[in-house]
N, C-alpha and C positions, 0 to 999 in steps of 0.2 A: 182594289181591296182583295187579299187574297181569302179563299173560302175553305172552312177545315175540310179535309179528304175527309170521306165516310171510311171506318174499322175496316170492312170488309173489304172495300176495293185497295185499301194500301196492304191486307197481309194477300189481298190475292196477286197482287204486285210483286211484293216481296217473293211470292213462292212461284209466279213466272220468272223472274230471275235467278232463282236459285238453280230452278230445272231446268233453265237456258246452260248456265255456266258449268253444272256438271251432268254434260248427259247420261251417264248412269250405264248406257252400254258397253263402254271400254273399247269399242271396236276401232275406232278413227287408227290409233297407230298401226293396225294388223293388217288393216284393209291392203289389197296389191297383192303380187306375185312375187312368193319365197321360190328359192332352187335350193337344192342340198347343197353346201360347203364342201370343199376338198375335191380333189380329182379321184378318190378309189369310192367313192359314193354312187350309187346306182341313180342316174338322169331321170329325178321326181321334181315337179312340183305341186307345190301349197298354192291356189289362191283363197282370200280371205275377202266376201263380198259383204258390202257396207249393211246387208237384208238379214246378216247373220248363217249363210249359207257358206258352203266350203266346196272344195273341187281339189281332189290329190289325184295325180297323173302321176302313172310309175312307168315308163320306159324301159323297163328292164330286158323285153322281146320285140319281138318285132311288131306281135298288137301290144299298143298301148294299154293300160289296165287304169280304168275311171272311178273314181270313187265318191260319190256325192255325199253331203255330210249336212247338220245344222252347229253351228259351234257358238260359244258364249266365253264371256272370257269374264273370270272371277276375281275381284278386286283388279291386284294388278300382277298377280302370280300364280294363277291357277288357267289353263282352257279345257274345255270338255268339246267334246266331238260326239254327236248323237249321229250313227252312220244311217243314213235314208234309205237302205235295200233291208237293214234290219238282220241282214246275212253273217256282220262282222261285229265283234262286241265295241260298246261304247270304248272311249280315250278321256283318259283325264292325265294331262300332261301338265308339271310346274315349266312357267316361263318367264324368260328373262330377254328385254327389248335393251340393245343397246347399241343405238341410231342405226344404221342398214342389217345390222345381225339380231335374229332371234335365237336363241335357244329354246330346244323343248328336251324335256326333261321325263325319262319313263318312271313314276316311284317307285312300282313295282320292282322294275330292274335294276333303275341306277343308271343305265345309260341314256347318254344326252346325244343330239345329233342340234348342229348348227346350220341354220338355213340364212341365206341372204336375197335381200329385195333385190327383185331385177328394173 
């Protein structure tokens, strides 16, 4: 004989599944290591750690230049970049995932630069 579920434990049921199904952070596609697209692009990369931290390497000399970051990604069009030295202004770049290519997108400027997972 089956016995009715108690109110409480079937919406708290309900709401472990819901907060299983959409984690809310957006990060899972971003996570990995981006490189700049094109050959006249300066030797950078994006990684994107699943803790919500970031890590941009610019190669442009002979020391590398490191840039620690926290980032968040809004909806599914928007990332912001909170830089961790506090030295460099915040990034709120639009973006666009589409399977190995990201786009990010500057509003201010207009200019976009494509990156690809390595």
């Amino acid at each position: 004989m089956l016995r009715p579920v108690p109110r409480r434990l079937l919406l708290l049921a309900i709401f472990a599944l819901a907060a299983g199904a959409c984690r809310g952070d957006g990060r899972g596609p971003y996570v990995g290591t981006w490189r700049a697209a094109g050959a006249d692009t300066l030797d950078m990369r994006y990684q994107f750690f699943a803790d919500g931290t970031a890590r941009i390497v610019e190669r442009a000399r002979d020391e590398p230049q490191v840039y620690e970051a926290r980032y968040a990604i809004i909806g599914d069009s928007v990332l912001t970049l909170q830089w961790i030295d506090g030295a460099t202004d915040d990034g709120r770049f639009r973006i666009r995932l589409d399977g190995d290519t990201l786009r990010l997108e500057n509003p201010a400027s207009g200019q976009t630069n494509a990156w690809v997972r390595l």
